[in-house]
C-alpha positions in Angstrom: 50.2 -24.1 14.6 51.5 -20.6 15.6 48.3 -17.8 16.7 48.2 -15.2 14.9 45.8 -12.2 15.4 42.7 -12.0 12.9 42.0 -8.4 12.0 38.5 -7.0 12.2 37.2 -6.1 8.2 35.4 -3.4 9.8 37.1 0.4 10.8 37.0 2.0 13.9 35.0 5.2 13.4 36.8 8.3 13.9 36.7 10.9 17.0 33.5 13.0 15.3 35.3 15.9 17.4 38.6 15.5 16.1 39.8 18.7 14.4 36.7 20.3 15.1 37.1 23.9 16.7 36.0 27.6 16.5 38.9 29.3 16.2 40.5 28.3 12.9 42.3 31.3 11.6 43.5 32.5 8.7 46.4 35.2 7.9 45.4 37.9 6.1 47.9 40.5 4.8 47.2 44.3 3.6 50.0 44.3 0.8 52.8 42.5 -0.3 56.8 44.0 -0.3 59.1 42.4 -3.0 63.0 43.0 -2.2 65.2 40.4 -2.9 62.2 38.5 -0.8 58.6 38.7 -0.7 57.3 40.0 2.6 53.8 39.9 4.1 53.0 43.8 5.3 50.5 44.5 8.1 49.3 41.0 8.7 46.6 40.1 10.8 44.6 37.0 12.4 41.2 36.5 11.0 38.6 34.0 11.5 38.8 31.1 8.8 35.4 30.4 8.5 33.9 33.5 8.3 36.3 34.9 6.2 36.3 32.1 3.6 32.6 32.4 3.4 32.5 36.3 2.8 36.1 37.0 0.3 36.2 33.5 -1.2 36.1 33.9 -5.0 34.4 30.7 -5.4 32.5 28.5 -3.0 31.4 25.0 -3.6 28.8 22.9 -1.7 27.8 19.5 -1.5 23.8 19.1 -1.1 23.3 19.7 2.6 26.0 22.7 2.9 27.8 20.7 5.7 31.5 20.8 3.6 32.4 23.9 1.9 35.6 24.1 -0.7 37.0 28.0 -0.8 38.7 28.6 -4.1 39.4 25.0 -4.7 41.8 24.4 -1.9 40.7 24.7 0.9 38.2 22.3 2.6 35.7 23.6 5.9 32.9 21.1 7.3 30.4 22.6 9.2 28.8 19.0 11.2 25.7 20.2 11.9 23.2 21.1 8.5 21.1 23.6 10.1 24.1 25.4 11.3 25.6 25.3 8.1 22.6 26.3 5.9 21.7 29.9 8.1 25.7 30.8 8.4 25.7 30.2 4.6 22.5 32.2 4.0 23.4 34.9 6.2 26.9 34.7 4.5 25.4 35.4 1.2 23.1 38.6 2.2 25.9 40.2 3.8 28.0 39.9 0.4 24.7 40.9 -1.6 24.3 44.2 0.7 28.1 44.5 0.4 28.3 44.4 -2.9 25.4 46.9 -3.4 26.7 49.4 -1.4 29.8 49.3 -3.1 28.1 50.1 -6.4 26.4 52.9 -5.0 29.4 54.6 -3.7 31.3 53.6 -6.9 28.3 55.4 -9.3 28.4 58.2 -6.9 31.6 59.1 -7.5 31.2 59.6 -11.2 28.2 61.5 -10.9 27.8 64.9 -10.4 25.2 64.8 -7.6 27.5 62.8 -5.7 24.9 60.4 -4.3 26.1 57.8 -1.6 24.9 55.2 0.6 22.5 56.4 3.2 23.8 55.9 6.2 21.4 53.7 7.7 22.2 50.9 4.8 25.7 51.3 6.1 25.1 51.1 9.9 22.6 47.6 8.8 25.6 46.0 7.0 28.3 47.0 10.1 25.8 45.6 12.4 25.3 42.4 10.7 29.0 41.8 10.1 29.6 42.4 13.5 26.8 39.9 14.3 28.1 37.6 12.0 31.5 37.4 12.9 30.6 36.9 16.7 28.8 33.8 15.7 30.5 30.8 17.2 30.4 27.5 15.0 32.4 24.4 15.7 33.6 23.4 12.0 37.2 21.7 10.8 39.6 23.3 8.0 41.9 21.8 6.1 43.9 21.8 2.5 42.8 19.4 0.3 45.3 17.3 -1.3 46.6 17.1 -5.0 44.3 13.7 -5.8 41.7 15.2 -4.2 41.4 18.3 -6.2 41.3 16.2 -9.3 38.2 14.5 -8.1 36.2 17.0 -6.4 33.4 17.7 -8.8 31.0 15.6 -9.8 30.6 16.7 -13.5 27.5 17.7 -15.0 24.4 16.3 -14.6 21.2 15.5 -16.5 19.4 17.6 -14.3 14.9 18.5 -15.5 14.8 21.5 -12.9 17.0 23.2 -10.6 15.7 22.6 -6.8 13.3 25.3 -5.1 15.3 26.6 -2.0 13.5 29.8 -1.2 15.0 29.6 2.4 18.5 29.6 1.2 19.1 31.4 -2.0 15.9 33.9 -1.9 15.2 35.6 -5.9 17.9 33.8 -7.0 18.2 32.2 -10.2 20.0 28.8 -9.9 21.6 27.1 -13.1 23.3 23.5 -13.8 26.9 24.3 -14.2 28.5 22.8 -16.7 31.9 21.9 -15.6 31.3 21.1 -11.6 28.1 20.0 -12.0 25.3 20.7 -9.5 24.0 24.5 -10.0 25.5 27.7 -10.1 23.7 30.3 -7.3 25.6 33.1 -8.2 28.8 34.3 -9.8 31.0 32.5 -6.6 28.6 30.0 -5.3 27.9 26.4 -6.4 25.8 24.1 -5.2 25.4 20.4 -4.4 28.6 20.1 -6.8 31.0 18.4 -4.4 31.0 14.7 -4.6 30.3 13.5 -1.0 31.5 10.4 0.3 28.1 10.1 2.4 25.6 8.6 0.0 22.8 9.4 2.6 23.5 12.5 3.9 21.0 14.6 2.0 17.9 12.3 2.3 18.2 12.2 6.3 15.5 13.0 8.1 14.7 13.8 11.8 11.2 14.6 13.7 11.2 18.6 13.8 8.0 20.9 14.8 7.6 23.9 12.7 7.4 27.5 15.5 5.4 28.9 12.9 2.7 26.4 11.9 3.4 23.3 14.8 3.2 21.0 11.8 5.6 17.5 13.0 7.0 15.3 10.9 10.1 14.2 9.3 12.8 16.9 7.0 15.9 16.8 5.9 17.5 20.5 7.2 17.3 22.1 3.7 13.6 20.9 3.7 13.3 22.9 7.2 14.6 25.6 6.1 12.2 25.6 2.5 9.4 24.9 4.9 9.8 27.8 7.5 10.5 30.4 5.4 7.5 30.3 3.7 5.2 30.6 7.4 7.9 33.8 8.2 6.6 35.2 5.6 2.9 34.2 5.6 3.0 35.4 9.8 4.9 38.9 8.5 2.3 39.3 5.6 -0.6 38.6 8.2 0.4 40.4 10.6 0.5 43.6 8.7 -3.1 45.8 8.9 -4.9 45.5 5.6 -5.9 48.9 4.3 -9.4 48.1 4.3 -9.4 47.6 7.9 -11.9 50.1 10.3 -12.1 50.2 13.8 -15.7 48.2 14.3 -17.8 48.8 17.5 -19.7 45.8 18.0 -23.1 46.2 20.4 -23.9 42.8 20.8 -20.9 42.0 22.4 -19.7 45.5 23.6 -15.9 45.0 21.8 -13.9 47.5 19.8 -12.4 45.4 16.9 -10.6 46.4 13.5 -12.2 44.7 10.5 -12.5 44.6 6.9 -16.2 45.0 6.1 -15.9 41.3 5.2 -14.7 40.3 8.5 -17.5 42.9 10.2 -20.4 41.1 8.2 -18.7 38.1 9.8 -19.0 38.9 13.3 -22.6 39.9 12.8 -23.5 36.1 11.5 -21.7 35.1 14.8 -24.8 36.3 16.9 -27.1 35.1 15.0 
């Protein structure tokens, strides 16, 4: 009887670092010059990631954030979930303030008074672009393929409620959409629509202490992110003086405090 070699029924897992990089770019292209050719005028290297995430016209998630598809083609994966959840959230506030400032210069151009953007909303946006686009993330990009495009949603759901992500998409309504499925964030933005090929992905959880509250146990990343923004603003809200506040002179213990007469009446009890 010849030998022949048996074949393991198990893969080999890919290189987790293969294709992963930051410094995927993109061409970008101030206008276009038809002739007898089309030619690309005053072109220019930009980053992929961050410029997918702030001119896409539609971005679609899967439920952890970690793969993004930019206008249906093209495919980025962020590995790491908290990464990908605070360049996506910073991501949208930048298009938000964007977008607002654009409006206000828009509307005062019509009007007569010829209000504009203040200056220091302008100088807040530069700086956080700027801050933004220095941010470093490892992430791969790629185009997706004809086959997968055809099954890249997962179609609507049955869905009772849309999930409470305050850390993510702050004062925004979220809505099932009806042709992707998962919800619609805003007018560009889906979420948790992508069909993932990791059935676990969003449900796994890893020991994490909160800097706000030390509370430790196990969350997912967007469960993190739920949980701590929440005690930022709770440590904000507290740490602002109260307007009922005094400055109190205590004579027992010879301190200058500043109290609400609640807290005052508390001290007293104290030395007691």
């Amino acid at each position: 009887m010849g030998s022949g070699v048996q074949l393991s029924p198990f893969l080999a897992p890919a290189d987790p670092t293969e294709g992963l990089s930051c410094h995927h770019q993109l061409l970008a292209f101030v206008s276009l010059l038809e002739t007898t050719k089309p030619y690309l005028v005053n072109c220019v290297r930009v980053p992929a990631l961050h410029t997918l995430l702030l001119f896409s016209r539609s971005l679609d998630t899967n439920a952890d954030c970690t793969r993004l598809v930019a206008d249906g083609w093209l495919e980025l994966t962020v590995p790491d979930a908290d990464t990908a959840l605070r360049l996506l959230s910073t991501a949208l506030q930048l298009r938000f303030s964007w977008e607002k400032l654009l409006h206000q210069l828009l509307e005062g151009r019509e009007e007569e008074s010829g209000r504009r953007p203040s200056s220091r909303d302008v100088s807040a946006l530069s700086r956080g672009l700027r801050e933004f686009l220095r941010m470093e993330v490892p992430h791969r990009l790629r185009q997706l393929t004809g086959l997968e495009k055809q099954n890249l949603y997962i179609g609507p759901q049955t869905v009772a409620a849309a999930p409470r992500l305050p850390g993510l998409f702050q004062g925004m309504e979220m809505k099932p959409d009806e042709v992707k499925g998962g919800h619609r964030v805003t007018e560009f933005l889906t979420y948790n629509c992508l069909t993932d090929t990791d059935l676990y992905s969003d449900c796994l959880r890893s020991f994490w202490t909160c800097p706000h509250c030390d509370l430790h146990m196990p969350f997912t990343p967007l469960e993190r992110m739920c949980h701590e923004t929440p005690s930022e603003e709770a440590a904000e809200s507290s740490s602002k003086p109260s307007a009922l506040q005094r400055p109190y002179h205590c004579d027992v213990c010879q301190q200058d405090f500043t109290f609400t007469p609640t807290e005052i009446l508390r001290h007293k009890k104290q030395h007691r």
